[in-house]
C-alpha positions as YAML, in Angstrom:
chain: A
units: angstrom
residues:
- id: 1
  name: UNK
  ca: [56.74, -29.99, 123.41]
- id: 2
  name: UNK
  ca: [55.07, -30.68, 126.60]
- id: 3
  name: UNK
  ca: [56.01, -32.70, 129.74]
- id: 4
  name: UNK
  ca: [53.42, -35.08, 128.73]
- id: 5
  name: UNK
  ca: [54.22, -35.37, 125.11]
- id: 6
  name: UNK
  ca: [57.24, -36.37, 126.28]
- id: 7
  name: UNK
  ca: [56.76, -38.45, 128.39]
- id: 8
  name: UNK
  ca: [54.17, -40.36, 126.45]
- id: 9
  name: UNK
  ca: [56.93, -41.01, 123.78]
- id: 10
  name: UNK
  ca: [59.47, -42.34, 126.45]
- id: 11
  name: UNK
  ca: [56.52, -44.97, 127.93]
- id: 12
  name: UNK
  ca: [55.99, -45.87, 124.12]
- id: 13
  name: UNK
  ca: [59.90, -46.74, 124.33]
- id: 14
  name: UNK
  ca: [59.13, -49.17, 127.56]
- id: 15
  name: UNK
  ca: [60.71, -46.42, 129.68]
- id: 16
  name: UNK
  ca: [59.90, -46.70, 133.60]
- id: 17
  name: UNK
  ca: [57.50, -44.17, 134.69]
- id: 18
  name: UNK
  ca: [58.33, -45.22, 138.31]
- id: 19
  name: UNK
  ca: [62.42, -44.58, 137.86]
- id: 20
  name: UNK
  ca: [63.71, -42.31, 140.19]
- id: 21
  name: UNK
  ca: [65.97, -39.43, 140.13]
- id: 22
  name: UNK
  ca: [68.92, -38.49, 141.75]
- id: 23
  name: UNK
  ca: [67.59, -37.69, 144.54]
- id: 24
  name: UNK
  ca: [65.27, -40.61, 144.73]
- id: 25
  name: UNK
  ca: [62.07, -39.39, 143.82]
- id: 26
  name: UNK
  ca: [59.68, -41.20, 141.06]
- id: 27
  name: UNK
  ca: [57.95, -38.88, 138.29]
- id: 28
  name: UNK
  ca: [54.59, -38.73, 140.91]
- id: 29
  name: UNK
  ca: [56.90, -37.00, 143.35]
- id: 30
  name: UNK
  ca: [58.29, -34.59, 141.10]
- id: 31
  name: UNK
  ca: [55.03, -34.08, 139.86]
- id: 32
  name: UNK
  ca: [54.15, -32.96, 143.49]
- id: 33
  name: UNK
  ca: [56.73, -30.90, 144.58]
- id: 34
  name: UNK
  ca: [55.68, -28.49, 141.49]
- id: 35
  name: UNK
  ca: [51.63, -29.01, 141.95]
- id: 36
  name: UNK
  ca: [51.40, -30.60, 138.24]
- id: 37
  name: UNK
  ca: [48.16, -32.14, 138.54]
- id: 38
  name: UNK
  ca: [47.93, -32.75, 134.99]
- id: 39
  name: UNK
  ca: [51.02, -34.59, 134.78]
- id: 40
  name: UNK
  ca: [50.13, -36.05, 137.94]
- id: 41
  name: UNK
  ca: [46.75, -37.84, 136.12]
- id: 42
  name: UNK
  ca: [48.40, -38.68, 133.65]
- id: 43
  name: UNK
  ca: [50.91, -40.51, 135.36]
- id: 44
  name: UNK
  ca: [48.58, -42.37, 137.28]
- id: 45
  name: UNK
  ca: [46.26, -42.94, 134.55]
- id: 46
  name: UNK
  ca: [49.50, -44.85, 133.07]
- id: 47
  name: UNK
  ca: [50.39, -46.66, 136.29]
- id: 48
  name: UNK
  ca: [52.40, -44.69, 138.45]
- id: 49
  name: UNK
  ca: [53.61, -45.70, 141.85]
- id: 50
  name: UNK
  ca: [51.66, -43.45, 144.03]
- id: 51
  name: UNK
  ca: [54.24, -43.29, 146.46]
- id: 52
  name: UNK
  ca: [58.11, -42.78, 145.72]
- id: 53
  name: UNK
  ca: [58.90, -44.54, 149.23]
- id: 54
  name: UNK
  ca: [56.92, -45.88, 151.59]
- id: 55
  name: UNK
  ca: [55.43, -43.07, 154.35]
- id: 56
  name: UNK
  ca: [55.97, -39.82, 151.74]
- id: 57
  name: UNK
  ca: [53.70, -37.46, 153.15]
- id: 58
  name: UNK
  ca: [53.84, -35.47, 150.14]
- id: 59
  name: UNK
  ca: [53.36, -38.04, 147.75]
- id: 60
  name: UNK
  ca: [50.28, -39.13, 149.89]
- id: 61
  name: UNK
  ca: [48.81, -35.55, 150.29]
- id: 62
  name: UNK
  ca: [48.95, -34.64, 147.01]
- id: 63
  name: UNK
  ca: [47.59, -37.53, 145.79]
- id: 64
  name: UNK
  ca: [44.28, -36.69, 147.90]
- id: 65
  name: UNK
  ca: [44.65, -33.03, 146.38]
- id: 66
  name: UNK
  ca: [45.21, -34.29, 142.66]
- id: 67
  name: UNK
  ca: [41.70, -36.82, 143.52]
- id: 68
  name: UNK
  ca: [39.94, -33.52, 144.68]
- id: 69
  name: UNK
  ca: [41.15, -31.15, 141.98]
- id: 70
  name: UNK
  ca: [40.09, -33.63, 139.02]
- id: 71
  name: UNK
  ca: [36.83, -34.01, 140.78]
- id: 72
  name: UNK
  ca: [36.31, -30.14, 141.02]
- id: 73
  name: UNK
  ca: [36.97, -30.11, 137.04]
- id: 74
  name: UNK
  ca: [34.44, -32.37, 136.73]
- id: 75
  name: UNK
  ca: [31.74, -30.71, 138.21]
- id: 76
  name: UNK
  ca: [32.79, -27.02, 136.51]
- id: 77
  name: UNK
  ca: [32.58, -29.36, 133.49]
- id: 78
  name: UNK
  ca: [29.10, -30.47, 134.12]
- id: 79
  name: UNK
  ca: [27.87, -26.82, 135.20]
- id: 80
  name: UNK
  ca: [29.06, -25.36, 131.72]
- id: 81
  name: UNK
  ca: [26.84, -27.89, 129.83]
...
């Protein structure tokens, strides 16, 4: 099972896509430090905090890169129709 399958059954149990970890960080930053975009769309498609703390740079940079890579896929997308 998938990180997304997963975590689609914990949010059908109410559980808090924005908790953080041990070291602080929400699910978006997480999804960041390993370059999940997937994960990262779907968390935001689902509500996700953008930002674990105020300031993150790398919450804030890759949310820019996630915006850019899902617009890329779109467009290969379009090209193979």
């Amino acid at each position: 099972m998938g990180a997304i399958a997963c975590a689609k059954i914990l949010l059908d149990y109410n559980a808090d896509i924005d908790a953080l970890n041990f070291s602080g960080h929400t699910p978006f930053h997480v999804s960041a430090e390993h370059l999940d975009h997937a994960f990262a769309r779907f968390l935001l498609q689902n509500r996700a905090r953008k930002h674990c703390r105020p300031g993150c740079v790398r919450c804030r940079l890759f949310v820019k890169q996630t915006e850019k890579h899902e617009r890329s896929t779109r467009e290969q997308q379009l090209h193979e129709i």
